[in-house]
Backbone of each chain as ProteinMPNN parsed JSONL, in Angstrom:
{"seq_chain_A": "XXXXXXXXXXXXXXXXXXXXXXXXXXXXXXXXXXXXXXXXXXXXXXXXXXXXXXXXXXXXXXXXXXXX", "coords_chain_A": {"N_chain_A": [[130.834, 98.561, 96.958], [132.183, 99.814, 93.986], [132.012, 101.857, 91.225], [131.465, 103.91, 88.593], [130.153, 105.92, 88.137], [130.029, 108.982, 88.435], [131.937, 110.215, 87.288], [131.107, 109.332, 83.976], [128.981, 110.635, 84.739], [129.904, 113.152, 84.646], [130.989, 113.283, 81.824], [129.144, 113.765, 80.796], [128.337, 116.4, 81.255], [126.445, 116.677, 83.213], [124.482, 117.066, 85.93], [124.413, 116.649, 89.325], [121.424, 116.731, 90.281], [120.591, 116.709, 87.92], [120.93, 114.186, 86.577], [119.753, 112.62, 89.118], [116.875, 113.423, 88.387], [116.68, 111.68, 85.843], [117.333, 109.513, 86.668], [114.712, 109.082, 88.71], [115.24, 109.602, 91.105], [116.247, 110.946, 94.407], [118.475, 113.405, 94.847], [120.287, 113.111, 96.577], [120.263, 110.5, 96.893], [121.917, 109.788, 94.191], [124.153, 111.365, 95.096], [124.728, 109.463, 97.297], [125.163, 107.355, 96.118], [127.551, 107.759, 94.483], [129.17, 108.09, 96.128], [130.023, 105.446, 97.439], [128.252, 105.215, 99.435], [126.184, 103.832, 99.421], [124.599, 101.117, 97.782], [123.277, 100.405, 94.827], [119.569, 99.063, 94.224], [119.202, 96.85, 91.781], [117.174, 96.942, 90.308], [117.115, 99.903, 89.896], [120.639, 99.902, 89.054], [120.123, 99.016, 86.49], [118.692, 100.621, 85.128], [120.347, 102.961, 85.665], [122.46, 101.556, 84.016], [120.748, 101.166, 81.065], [120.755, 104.201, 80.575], [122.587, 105.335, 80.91], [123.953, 103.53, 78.605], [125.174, 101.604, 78.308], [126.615, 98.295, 79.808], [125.953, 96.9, 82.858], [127.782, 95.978, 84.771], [130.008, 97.558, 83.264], [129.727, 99.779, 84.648], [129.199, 99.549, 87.653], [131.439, 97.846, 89.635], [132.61, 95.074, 92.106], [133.793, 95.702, 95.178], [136.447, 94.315, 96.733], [136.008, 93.344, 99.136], [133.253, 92.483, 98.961], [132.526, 90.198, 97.552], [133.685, 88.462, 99.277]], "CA_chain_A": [[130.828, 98.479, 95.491], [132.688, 101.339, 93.02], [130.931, 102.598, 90.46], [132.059, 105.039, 87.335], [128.641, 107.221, 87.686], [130.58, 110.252, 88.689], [133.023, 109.748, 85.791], [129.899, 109.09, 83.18], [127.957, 112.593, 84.912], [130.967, 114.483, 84.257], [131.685, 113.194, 80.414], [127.662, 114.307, 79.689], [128.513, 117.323, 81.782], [124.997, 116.278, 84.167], [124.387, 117.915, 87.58], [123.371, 115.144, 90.433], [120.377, 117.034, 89.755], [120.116, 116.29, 86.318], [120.866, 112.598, 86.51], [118.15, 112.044, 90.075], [115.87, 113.34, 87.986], [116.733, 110.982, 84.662], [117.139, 108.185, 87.507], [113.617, 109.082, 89.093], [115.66, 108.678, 92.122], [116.542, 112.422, 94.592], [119.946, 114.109, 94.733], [120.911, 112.525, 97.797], [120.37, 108.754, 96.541], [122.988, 109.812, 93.704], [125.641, 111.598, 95.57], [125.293, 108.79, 98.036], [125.557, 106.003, 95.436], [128.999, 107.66, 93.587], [130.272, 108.034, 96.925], [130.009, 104.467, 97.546], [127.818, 105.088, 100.505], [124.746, 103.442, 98.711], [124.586, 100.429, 96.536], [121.526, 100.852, 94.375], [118.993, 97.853, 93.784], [118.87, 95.823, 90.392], [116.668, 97.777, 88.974], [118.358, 100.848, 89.705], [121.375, 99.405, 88.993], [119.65, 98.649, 85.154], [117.933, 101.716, 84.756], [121.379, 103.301, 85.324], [122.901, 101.195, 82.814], [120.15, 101.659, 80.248], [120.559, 105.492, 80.75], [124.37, 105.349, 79.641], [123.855, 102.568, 77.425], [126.288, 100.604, 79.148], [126.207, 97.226, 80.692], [126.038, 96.912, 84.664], [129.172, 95.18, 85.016], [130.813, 98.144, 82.875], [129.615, 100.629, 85.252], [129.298, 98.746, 89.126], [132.259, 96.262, 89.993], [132.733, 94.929, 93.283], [135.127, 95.778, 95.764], [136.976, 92.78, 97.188], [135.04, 92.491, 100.129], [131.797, 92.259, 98.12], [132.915, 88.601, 96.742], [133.957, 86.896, 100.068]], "C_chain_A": [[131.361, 99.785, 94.893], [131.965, 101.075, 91.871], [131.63, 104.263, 89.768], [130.677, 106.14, 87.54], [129.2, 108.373, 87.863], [131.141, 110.691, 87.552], [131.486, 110.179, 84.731], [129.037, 110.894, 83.167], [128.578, 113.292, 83.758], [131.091, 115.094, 82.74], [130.234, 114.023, 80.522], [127.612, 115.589, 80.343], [126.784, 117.584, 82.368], [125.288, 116.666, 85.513], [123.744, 116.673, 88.29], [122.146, 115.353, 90.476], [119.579, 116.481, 88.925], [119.983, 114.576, 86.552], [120.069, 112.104, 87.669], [117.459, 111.914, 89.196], [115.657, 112.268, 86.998], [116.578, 109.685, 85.473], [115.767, 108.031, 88.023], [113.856, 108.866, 90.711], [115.749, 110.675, 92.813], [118.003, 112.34, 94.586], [120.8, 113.413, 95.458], [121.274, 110.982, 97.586], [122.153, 108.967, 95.427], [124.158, 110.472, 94.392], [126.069, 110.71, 96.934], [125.621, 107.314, 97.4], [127.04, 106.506, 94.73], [129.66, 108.204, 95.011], [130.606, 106.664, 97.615], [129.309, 104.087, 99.095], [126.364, 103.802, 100.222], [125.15, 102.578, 97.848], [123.257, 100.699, 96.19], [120.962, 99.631, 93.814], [119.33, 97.792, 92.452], [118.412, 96.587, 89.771], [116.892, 99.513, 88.929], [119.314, 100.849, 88.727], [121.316, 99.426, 86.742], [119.313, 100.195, 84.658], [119.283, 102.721, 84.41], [122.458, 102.934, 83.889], [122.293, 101.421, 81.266], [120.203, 103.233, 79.757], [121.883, 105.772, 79.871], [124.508, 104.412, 79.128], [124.775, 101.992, 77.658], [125.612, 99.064, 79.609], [126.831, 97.641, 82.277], [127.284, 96.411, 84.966], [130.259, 96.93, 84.401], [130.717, 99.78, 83.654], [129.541, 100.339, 87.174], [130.372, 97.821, 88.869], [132.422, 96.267, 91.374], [133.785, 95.206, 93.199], [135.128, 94.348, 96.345], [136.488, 92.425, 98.587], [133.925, 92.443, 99.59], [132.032, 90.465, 97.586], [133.411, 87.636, 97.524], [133.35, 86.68, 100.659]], "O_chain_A": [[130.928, 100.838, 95.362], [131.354, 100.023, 91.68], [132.068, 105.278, 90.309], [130.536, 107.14, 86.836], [128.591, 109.128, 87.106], [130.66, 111.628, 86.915], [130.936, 111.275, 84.84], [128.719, 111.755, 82.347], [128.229, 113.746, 82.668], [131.205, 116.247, 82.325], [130.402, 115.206, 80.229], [126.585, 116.151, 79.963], [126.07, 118.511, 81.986], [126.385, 116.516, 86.051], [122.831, 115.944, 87.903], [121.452, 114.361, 90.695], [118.455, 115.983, 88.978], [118.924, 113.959, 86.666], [119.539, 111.028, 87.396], [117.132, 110.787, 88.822], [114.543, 111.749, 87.066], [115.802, 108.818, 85.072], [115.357, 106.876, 87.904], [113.101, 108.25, 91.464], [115.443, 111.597, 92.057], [118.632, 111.309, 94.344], [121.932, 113.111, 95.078], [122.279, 110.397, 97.991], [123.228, 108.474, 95.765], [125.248, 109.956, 94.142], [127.107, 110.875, 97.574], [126.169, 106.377, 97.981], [127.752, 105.56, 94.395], [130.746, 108.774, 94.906], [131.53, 106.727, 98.426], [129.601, 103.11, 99.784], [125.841, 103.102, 101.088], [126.011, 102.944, 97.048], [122.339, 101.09, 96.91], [121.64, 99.037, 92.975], [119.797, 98.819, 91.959], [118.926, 97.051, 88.753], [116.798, 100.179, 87.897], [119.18, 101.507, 87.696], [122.214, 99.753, 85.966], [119.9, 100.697, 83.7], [119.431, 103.222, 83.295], [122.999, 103.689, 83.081], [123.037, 101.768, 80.348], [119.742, 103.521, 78.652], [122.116, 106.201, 78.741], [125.724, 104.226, 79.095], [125.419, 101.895, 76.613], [124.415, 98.797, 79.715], [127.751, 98.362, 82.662], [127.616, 96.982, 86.005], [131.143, 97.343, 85.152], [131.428, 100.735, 83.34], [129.978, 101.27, 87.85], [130.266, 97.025, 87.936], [132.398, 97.354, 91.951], [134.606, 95.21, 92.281], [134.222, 93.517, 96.426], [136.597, 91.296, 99.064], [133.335, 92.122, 100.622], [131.006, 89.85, 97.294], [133.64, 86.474, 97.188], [133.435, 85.616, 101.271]]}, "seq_chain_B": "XXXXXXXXXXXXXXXXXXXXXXXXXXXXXXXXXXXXXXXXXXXXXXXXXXXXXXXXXXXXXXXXXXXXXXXXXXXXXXXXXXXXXXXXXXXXXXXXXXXXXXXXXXXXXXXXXXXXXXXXXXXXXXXXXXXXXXXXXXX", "coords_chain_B": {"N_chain_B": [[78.195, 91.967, 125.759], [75.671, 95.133, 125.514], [74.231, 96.095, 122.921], [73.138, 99.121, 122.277], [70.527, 99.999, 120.321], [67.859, 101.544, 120.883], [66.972, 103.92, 121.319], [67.94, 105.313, 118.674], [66.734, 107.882, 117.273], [66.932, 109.509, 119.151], [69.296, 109.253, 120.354], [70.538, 110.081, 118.283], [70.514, 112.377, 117.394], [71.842, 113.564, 119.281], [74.585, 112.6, 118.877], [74.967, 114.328, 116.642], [75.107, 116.689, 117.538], [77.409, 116.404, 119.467], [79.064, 116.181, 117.838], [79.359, 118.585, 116.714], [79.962, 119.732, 119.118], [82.468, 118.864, 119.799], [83.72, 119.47, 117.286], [84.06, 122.361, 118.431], [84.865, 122.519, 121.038], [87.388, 121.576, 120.669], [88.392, 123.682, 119.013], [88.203, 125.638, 121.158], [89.773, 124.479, 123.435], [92.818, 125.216, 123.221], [95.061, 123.937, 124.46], [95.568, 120.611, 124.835], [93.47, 120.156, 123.983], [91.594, 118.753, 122.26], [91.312, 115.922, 123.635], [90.219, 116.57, 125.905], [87.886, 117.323, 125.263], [86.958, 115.341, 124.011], [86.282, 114.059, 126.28], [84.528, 115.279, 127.521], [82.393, 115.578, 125.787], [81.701, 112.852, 125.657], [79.946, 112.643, 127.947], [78.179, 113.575, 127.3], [76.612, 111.669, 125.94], [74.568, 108.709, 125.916], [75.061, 106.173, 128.628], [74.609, 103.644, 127.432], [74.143, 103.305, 124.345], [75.122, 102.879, 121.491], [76.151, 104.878, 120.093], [78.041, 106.041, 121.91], [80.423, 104.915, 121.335], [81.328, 105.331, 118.899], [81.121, 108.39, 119.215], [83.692, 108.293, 121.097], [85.795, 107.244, 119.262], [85.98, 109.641, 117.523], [88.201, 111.105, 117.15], [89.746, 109.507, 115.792], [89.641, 110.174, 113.232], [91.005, 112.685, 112.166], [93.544, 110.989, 112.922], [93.186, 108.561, 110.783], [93.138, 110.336, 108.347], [96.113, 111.461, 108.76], [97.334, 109.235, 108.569], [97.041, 107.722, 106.221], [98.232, 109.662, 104.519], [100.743, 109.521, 105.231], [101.199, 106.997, 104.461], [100.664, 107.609, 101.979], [102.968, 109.754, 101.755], [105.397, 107.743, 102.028], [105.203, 106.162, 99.901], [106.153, 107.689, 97.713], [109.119, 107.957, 98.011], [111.936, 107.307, 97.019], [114.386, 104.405, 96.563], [116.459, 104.722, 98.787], [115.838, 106.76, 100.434], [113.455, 105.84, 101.742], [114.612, 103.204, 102.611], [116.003, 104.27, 105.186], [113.909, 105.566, 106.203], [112.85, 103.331, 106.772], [115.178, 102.212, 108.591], [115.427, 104.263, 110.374], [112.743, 103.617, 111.898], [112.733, 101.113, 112.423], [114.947, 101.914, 114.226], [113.83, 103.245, 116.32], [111.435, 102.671, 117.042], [112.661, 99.927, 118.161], [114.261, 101.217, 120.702], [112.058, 102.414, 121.902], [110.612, 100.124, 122.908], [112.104, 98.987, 124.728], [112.664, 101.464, 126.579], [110.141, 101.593, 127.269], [110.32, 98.99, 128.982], [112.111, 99.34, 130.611], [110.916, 101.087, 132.059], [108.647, 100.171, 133.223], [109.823, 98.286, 134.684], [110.962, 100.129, 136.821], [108.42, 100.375, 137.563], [107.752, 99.214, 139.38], [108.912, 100.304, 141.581], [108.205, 102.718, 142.382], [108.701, 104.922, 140.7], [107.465, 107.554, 138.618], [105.192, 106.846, 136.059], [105.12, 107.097, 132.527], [102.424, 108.489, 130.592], [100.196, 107.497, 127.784], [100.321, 109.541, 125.468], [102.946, 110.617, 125.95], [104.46, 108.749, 125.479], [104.003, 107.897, 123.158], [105.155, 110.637, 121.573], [108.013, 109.949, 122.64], [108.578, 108.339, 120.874], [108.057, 109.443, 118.69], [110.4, 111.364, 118.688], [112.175, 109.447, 118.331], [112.437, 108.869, 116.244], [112.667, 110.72, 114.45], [115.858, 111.192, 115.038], [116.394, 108.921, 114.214], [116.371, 109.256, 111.645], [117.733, 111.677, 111.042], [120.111, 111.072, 111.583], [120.268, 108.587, 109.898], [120.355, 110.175, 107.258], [122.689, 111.617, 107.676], [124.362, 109.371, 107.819], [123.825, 108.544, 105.024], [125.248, 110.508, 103.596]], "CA_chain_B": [[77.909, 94.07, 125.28], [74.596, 95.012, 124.988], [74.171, 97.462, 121.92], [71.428, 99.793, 122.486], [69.949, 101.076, 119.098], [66.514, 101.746, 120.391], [67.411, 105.002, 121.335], [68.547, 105.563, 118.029], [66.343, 108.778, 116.525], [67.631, 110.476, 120.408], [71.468, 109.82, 120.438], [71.657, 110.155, 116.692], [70.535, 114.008, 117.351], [73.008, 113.956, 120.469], [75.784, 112.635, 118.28], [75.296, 115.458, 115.832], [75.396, 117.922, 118.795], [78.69, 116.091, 120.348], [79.966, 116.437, 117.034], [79.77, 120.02, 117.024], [80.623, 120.71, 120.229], [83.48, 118.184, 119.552], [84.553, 120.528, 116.778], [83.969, 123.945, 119.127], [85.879, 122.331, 121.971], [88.59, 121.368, 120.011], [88.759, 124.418, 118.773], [88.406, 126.608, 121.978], [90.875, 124.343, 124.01], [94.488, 124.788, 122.464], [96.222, 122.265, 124.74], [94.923, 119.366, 125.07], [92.078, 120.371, 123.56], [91.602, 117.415, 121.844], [90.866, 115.337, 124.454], [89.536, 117.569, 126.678], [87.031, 117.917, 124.38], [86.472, 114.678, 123.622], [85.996, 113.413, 127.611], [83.079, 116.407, 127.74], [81.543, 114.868, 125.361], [81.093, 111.45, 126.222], [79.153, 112.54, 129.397], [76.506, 114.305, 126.902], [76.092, 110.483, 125.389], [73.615, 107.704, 126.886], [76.144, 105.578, 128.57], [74.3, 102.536, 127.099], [74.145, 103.554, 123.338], [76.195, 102.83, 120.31], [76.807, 106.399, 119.641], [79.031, 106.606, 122.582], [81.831, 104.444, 120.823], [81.788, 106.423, 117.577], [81.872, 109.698, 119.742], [85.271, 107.953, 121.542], [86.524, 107.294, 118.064], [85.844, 110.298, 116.803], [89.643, 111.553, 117.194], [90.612, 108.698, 115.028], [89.317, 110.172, 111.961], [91.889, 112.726, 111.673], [94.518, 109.743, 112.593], [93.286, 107.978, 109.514], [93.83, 111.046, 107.626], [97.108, 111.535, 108.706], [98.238, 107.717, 108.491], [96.621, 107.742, 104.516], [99.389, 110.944, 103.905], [101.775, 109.015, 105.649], [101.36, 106.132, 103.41], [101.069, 108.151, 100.327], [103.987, 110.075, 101.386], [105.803, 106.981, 102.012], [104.974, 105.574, 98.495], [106.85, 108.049, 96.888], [109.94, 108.271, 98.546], [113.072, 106.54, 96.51], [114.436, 103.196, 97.48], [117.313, 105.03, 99.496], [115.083, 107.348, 101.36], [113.066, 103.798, 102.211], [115.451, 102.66, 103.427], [116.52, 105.264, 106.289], [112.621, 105.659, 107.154], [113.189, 101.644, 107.809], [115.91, 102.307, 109.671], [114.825, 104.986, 111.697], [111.275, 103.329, 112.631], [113.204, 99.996, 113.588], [115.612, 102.086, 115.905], [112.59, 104.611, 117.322], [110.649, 101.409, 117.675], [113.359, 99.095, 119.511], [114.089, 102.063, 121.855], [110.684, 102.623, 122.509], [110.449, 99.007, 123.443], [113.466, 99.293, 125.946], [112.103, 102.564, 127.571], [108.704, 100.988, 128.108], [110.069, 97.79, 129.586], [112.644, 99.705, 132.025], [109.854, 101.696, 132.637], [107.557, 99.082, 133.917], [110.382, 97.78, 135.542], [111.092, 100.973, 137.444], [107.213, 101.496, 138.314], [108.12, 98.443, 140.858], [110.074, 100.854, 142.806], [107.669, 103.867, 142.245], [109.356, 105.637, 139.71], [105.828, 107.487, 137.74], [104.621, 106.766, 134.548], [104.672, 107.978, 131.491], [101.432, 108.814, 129.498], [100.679, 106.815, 126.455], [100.795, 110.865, 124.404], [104.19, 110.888, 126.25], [105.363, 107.7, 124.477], [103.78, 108.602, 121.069], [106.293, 111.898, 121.649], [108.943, 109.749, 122.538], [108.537, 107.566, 119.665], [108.424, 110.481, 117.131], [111.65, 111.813, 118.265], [113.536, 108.577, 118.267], [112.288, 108.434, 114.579], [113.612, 111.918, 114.597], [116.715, 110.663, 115.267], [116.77, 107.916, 113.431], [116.116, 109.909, 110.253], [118.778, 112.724, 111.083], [121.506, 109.925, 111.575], [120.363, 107.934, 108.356], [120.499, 111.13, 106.196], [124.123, 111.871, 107.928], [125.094, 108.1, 107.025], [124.274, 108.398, 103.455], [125.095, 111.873, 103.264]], "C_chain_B": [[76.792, 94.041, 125.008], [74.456, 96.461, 124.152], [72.816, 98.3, 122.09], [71.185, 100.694, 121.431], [68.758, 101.358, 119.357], [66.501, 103.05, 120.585], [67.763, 105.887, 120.278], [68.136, 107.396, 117.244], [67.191, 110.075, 118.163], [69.049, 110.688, 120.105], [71.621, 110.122, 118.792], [71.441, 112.019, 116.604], [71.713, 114.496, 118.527], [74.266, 113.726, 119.732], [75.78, 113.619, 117.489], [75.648, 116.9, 116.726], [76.871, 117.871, 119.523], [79.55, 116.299, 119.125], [80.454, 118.404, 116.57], [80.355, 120.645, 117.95], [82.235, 119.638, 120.311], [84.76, 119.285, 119.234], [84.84, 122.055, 117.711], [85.137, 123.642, 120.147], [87.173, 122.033, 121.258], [89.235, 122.359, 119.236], [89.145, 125.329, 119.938], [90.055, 125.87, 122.72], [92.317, 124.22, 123.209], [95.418, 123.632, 122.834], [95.571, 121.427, 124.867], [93.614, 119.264, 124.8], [91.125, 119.29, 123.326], [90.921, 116.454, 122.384], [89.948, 115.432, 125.741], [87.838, 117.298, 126.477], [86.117, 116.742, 124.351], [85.801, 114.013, 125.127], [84.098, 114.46, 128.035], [82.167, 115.888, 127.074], [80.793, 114.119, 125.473], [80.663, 110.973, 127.74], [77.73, 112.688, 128.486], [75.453, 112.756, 126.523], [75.793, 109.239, 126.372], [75.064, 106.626, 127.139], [76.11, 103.594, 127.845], [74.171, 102.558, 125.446], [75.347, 103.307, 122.491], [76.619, 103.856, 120.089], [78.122, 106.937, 120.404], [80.45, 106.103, 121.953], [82.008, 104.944, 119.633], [81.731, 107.528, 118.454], [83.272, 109.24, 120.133], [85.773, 108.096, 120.523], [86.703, 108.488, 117.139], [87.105, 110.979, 116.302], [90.365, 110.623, 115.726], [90.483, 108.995, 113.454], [91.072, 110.794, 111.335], [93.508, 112.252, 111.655], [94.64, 109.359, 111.196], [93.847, 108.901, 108.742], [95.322, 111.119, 107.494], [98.001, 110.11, 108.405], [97.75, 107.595, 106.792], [97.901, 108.231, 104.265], [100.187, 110.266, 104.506], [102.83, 108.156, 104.68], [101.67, 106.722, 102.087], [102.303, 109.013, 100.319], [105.147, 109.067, 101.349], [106.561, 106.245, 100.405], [105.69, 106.237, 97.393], [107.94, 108.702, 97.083], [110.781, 107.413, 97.931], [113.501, 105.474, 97.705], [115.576, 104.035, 98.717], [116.376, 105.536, 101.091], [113.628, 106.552, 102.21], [113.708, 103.503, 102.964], [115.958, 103.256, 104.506], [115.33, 105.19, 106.735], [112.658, 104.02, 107.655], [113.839, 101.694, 108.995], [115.903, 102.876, 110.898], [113.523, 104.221, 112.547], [111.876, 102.051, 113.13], [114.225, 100.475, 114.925], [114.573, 102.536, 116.636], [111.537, 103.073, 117.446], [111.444, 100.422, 118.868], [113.518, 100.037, 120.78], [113.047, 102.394, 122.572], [110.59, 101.577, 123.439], [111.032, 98.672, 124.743], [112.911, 99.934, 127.066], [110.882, 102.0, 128.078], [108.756, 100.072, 129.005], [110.939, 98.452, 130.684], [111.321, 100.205, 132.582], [108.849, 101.036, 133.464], [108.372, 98.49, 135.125], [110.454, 98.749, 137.132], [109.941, 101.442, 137.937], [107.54, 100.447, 139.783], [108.538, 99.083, 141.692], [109.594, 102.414, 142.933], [107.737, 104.572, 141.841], [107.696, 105.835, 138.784], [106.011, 107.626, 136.726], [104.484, 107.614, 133.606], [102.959, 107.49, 130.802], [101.465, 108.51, 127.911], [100.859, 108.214, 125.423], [102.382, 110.894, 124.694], [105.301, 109.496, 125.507], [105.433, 107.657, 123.36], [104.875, 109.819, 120.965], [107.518, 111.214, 121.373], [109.24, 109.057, 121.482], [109.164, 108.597, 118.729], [109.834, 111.397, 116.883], [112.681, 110.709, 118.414], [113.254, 108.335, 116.706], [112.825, 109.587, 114.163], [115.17, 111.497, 114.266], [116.956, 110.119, 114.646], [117.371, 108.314, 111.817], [117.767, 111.205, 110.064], [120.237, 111.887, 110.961], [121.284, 109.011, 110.519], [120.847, 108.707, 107.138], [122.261, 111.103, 106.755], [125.146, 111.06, 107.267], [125.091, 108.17, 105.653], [124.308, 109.4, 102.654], [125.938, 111.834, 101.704]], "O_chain_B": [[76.434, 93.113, 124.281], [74.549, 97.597, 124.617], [71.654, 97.907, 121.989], [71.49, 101.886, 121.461], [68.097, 101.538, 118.334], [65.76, 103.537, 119.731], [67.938, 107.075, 120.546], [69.048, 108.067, 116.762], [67.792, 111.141, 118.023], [69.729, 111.661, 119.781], [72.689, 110.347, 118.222], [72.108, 112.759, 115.882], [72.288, 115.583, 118.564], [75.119, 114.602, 119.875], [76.919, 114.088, 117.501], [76.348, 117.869, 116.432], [77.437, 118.843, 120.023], [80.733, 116.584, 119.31], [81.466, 119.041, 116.279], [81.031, 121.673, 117.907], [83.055, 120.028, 121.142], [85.75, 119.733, 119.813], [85.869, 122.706, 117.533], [86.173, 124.307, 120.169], [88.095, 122.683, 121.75], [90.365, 122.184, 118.781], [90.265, 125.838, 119.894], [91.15, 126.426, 122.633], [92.745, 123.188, 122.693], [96.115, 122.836, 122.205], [94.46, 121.868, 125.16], [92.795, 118.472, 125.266], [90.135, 118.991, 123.993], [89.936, 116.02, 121.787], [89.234, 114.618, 126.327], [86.926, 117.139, 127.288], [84.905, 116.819, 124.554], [84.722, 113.438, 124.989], [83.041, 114.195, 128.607], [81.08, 115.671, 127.609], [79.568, 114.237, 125.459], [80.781, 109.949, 128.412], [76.626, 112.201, 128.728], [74.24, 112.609, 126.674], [76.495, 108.855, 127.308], [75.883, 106.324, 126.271], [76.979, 102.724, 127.781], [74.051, 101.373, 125.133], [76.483, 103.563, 122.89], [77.813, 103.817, 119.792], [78.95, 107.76, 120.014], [81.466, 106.79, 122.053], [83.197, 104.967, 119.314], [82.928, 107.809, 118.512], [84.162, 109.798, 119.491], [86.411, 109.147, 120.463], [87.425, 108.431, 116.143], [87.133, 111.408, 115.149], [91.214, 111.01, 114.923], [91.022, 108.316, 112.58], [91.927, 110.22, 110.661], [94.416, 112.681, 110.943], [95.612, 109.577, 110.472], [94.969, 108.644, 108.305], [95.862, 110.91, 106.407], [99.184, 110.081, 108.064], [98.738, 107.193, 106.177], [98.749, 107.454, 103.828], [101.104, 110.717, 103.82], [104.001, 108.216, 104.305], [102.595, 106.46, 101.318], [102.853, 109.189, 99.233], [106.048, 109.444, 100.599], [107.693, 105.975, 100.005], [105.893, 105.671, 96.319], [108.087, 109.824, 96.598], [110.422, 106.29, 98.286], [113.284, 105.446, 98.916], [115.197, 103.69, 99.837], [116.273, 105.032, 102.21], [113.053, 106.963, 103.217], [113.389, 103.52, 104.153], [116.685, 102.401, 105.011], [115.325, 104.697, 107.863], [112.495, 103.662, 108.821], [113.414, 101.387, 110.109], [116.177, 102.436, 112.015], [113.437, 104.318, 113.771], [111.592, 101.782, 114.297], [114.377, 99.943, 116.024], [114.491, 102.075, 117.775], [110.998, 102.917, 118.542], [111.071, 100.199, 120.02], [112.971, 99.701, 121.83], [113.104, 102.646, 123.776], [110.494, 101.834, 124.639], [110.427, 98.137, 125.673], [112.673, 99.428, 128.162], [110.654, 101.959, 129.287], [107.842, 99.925, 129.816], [110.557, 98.167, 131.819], [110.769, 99.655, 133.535], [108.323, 101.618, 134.412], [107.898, 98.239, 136.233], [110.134, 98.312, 138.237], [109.899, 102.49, 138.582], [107.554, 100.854, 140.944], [108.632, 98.535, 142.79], [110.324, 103.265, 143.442], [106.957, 105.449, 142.213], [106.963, 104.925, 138.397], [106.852, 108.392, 136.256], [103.885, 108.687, 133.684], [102.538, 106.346, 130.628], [102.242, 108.936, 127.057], [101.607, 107.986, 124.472], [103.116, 111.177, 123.747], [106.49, 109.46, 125.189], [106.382, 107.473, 122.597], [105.509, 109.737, 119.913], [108.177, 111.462, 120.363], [110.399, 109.208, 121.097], [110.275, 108.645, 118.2], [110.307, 111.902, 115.865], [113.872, 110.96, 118.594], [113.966, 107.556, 116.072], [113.668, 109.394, 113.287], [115.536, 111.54, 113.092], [117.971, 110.486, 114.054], [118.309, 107.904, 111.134], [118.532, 111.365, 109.112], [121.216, 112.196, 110.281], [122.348, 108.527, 110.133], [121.517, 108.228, 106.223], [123.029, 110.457, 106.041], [126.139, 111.362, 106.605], [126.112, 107.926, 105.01], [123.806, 109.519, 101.537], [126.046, 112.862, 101.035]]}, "name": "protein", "num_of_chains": 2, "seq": "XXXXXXXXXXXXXXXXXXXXXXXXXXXXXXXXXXXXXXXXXXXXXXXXXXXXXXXXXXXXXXXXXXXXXXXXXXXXXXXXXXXXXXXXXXXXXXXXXXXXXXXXXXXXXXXXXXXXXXXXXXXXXXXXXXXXXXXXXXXXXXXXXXXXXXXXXXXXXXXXXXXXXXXXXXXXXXXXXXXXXXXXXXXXXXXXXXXXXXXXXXXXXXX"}
């Protein structure tokens, strides 16, 4: 799955730091979810979106093996 | 099983005595103290008494302790970091499983035994393992 969260950090100028903590999640979960090592559950996934006031779709899209 | 509480005002002053010298031995012996400690014991206790199976158990307390903190450290570990202690405890568990069954296989042929402390060891570093190569994966 790709995922803008890196992008998003950057604009609010947020440290993987900063945004674990806002996620409730550690450092490691986020620099392994914007490296696409990690998909992050649903409610992750939400919590993230709620955070940048985004919808989930406008921040996660599948890659093309995710859909076959 | 026959439970023998009539004994009870005797061994219940011997269990407070095995519990001290529990703690003393477990303090004096460093290696294996532990057990050491605990086998000395359960000579001092009537071999027909209830007290003797709470002295055996007595080790298990600070188990529980440590399996509580386990849990509670568990509980507040993010879904990611979940997920790698999964991973690790299903590899350090299947391997375990492996090693025990060659192992059995190989006592057929006289090859000696490991010691169930020596499998709890091996366990903890295939979870070791597990954990060092999960963190790597979702480095």
């Amino acid at each position: 799955m790709k995922n803008k969260l890196r992008v998003l950090r950057a604009e609010r100028n947020w440290s993987q730091a900063r945004l674990a903590e806002l996620l409730e999640v550690s450092r490691q979960t986020v620099n392994a979810i914007e490296n696409g090592k990690y998909d992050p559950s649903l409610p992750l996934a939400f919590k993230a979106a709620f955070l940048f006031e985004m919808s989930i779709e406008e921040i996660f899209e599948p890659s093309e093996g995710d859909l076959q | 099983m026959a439970w023998d509480l009539c004994g009870f005002p005797q061994d219940g002053i011997v269990f407070c005595i095995t519990v001290i010298l529990y703690h003393h031995c477990a303090k004096k012996c460093r290696r294996g103290g532990f057990w050491a400690g605990e086998s000395n014991i359960c000579t001092l206790v009537n071999e027909t008494s209830l007290w003797r199976y709470v002295v055996v158990m007595l080790p298990m307390i600070p188990g529980i302790i440590l399996a509580l903190g386990v849990v509670r450290a568990s509980s507040r570990l993010d879904e990611m970091e979940r997920r790698i202690l999964l991973e690790s405890a299903t590899f350090s568990f299947t391997l375990t499983l492996i090693l025990l069954i060659s192992q059995s296989l190989l006592g057929l042929v006289d090859i000696p035994q490991l010691g169930d402390a020596s499998i709890a060891a091996i366990m903890c570093f295939f979870l070791l393992i597990g954990k060092f190569w999960g963190n790597w994966r979702y480095r």
